[in-house]
C-alpha positions as CSV (number, residue, x, y, z in Angstrom):
1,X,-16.3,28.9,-3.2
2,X,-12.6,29.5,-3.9
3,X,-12.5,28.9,-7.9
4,X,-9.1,28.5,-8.5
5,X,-7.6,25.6,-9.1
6,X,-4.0,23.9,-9.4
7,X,-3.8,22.7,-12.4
8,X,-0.6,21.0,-11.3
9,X,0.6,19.9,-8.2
10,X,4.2,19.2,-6.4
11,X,5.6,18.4,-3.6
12,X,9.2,17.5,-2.6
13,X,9.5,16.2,1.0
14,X,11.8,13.6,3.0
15,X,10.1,10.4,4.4
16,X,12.4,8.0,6.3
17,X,14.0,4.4,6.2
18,X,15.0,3.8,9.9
19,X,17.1,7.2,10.4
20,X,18.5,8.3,6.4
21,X,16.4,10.6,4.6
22,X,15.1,10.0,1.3
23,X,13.7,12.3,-1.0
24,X,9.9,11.7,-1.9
25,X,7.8,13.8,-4.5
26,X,3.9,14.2,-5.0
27,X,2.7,15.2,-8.0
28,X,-0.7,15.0,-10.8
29,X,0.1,11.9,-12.5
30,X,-0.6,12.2,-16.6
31,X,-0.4,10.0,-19.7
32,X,3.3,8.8,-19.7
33,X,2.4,7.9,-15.9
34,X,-0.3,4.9,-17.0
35,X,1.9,2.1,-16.6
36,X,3.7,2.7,-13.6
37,X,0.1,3.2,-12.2
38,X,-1.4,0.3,-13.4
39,X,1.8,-2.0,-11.5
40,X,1.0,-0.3,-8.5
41,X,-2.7,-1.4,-8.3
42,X,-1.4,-4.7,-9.1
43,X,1.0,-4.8,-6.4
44,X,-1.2,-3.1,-4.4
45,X,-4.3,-5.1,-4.6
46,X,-3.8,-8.8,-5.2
47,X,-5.9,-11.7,-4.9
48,X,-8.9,-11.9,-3.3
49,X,-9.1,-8.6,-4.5
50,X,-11.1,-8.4,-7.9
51,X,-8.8,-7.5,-10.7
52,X,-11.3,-5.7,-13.0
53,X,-11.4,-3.0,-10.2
54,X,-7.6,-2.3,-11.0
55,X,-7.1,0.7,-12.8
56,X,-6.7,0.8,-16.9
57,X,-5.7,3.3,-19.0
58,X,-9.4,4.4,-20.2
59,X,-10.2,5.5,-16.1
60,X,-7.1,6.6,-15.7
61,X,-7.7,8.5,-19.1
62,X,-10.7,10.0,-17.4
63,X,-8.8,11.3,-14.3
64,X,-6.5,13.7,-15.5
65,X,-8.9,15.2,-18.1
66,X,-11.9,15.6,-15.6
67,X,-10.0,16.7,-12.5
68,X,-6.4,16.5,-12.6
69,X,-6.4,18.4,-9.2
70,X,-7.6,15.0,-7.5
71,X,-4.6,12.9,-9.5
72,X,-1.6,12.4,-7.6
73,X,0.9,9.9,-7.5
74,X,3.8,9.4,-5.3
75,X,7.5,9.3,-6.3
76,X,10.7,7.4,-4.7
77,X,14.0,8.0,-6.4
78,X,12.2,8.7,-9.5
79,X,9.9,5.7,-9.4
80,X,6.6,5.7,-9.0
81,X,5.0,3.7,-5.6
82,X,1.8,5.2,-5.1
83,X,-1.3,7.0,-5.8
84,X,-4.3,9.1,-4.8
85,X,-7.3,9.6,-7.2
86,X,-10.2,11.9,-5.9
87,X,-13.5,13.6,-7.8
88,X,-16.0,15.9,-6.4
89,X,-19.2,15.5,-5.6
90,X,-22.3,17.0,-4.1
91,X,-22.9,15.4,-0.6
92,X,-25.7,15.2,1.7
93,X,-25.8,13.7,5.5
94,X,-29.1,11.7,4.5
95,X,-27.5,9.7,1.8
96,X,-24.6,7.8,3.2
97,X,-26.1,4.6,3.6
98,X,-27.6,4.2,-0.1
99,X,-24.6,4.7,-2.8
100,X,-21.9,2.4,-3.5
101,X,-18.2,2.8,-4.7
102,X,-19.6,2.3,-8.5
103,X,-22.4,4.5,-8.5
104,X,-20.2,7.3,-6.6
105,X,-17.5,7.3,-8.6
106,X,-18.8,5.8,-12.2
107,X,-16.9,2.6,-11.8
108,X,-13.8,4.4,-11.0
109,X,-14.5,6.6,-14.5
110,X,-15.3,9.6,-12.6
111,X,-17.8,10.8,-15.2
112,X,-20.2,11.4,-12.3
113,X,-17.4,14.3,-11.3
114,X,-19.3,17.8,-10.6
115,X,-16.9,20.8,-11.1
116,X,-19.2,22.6,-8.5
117,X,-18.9,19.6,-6.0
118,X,-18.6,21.1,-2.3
119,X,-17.1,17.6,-1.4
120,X,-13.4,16.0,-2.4
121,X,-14.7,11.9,-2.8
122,X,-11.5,9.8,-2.6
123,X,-12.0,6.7,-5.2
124,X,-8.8,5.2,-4.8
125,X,-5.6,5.0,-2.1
126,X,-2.7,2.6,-2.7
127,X,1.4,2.3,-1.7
128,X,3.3,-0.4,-3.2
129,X,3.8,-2.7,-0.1
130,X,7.9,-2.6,0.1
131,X,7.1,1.5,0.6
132,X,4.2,1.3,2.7
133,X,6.9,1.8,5.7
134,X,7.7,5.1,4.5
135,X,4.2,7.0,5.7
136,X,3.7,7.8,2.3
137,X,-0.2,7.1,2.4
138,X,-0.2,9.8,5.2
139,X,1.3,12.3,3.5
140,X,-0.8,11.4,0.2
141,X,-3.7,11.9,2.2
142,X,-2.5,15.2,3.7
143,X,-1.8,16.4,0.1
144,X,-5.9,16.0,-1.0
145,X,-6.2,17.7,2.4
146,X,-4.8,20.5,1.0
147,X,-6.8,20.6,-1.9
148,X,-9.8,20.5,-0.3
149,X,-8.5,23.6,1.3
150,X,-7.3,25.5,-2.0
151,X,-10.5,24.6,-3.4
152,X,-12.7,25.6,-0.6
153,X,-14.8,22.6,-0.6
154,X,-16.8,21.6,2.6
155,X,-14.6,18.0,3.5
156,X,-13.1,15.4,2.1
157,X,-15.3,11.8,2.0
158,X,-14.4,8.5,1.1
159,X,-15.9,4.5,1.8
160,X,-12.8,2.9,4.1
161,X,-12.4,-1.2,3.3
162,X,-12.6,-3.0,6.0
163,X,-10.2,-6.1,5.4
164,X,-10.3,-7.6,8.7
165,X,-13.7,-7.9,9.2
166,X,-14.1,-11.0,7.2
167,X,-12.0,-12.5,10.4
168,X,-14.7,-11.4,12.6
169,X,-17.8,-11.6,11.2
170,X,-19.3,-14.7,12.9
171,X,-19.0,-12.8,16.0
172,X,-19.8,-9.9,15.1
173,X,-21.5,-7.5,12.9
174,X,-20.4,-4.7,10.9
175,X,-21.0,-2.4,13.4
176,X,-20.0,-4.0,16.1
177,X,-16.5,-4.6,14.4
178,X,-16.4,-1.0,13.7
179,X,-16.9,-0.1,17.7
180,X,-14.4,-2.0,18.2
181,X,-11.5,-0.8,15.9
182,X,-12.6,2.9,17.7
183,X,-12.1,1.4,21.4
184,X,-8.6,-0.3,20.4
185,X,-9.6,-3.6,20.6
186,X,-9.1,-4.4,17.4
187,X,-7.3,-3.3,14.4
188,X,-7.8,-2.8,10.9
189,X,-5.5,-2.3,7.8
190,X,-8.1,0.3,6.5
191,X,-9.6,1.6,9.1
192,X,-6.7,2.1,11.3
193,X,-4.7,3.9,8.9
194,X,-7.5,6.3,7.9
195,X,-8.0,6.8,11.6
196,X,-4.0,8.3,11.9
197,X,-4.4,10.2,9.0
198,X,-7.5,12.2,10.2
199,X,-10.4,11.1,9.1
200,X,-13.9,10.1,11.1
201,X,-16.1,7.6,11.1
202,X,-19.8,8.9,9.4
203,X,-21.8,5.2,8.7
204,X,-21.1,1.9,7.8
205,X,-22.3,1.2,4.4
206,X,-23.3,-2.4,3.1
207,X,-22.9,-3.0,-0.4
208,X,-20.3,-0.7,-0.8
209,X,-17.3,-2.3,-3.2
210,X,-17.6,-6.2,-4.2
211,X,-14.5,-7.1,-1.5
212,X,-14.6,-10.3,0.2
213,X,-12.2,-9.6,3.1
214,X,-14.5,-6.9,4.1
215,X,-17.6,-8.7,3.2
216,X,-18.5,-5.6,0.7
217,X,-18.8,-3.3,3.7
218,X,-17.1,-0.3,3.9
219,X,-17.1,2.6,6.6
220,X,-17.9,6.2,5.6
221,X,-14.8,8.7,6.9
222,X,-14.3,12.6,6.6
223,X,-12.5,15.0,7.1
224,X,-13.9,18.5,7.2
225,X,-12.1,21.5,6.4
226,X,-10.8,23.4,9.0
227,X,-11.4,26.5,7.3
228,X,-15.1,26.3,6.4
229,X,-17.6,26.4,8.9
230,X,-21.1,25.4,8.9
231,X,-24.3,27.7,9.4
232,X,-25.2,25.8,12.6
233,X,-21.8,26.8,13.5
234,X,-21.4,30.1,12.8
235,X,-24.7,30.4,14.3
236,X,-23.4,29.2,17.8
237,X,-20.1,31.3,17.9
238,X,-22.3,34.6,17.5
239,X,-25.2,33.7,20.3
């Protein structure tokens, strides 16, 4: 495993409202970024959602001295209007169903972070909704791609909500709602999204994050690095 790291990281790219260009920049968030970040989980996540799972300074605290390569924020014209938070962990296929957003990611402390993690967890994804237009949680996402790529980690994981399940759940199950978000018949504000950016589907996992639009479910997604391959696999190029 690759260990460098970035101790810093910036992007400067152009995202679009209808056909003008405007200038967007992701970087690692730090101290004098607390605020801003705060008022975008607020914006980001209101009511039902639980506002004890917004972030505060302490977490945030934790973030960028245990693994400021997985702290990014987005930038518009200088403003702050998004962020990404990520830790690494040790994952195995056998375990999805059994953990939970707290016990994952320590409450959103990330003390549970392992600097010799082979896997990038996302804790957190949010976009002020007057930006959410831009495609800025696409490229946020792409960015922790490549990290998981600098750092030579195995994938990227991460427990999708699933907000619109709460409309279908007298007809469905978890599951089932799941299916059919993958067929098209259905779609989800999480799920959806996560879907376009390049993630798959591993499990649904009950019990995940204390949500009551997605009945504290959650689905499971990857993304596996392009770059790293599997001994099964390597094993069936050679035969």
């Amino acid at each position: 495993m690759n260990e460098a790291s970035p101790r810093f990281y910036m992007k400067k790219m152009y995202v679009f409202d209808g056909d003008k260009p405007i200038e967007a920049v992701i970087r690692t968030y730090g101290r004098e970024d607390f605020q801003a970040l705060i008022h975008v989980q607020q914006e980001s996540f209101p009511p039902p959602f639980p506002s004890e799972l917004w972030w505060n300074e302490e977490q945030l605290a934790e973030h960028i001295n245990r693994f400021p390569e997985g702290a990014l924020c987005v930038e518009v014209a200088g403003e702050i209007v998004g962020s990404i938070t990520g830790l690494r962990v040790n994952y195995e296929n056998g375990h999805a169903a059994d953990h939970s957003w707290s016990a994952i990611t320590d409450n959103g402390y990330i003390r549970t972070h392992r600097p010799d993690g082979d896997t990038l967890y996302i804790v957190d994804i949010c976009i002020r909704p007057n930006f959410r237009k831009f495609g800025l949680g696409k490229w946020m996402m792409q960015s922790m791609y490549e990290v998981v790529v600098h750092l030579g980690l195995e994938r990227l994981l991460g427990g999708g909500r699933m907000p619109g399940y709460h409309r279908h759940s007298d007809t469905m199950l978890a599951e089932e709602y799941v299916s059919a978000v993958m067929e098209g018949a259905l779609k989800d504000p999480v799920i959806t999204f996560l879907l376009r950016c390049g993630r798959t589907p591993v499990q649904v996992v009950p019990n995940y994050l204390e949500d009551e639009e997605s009945l504290n479910y959650a689905l499971l997604m990857e993304w596996r690095n392009p770059f790293r391959r599997s001994v099964d696999q390597m094993e069936g190029v050679t035969r």
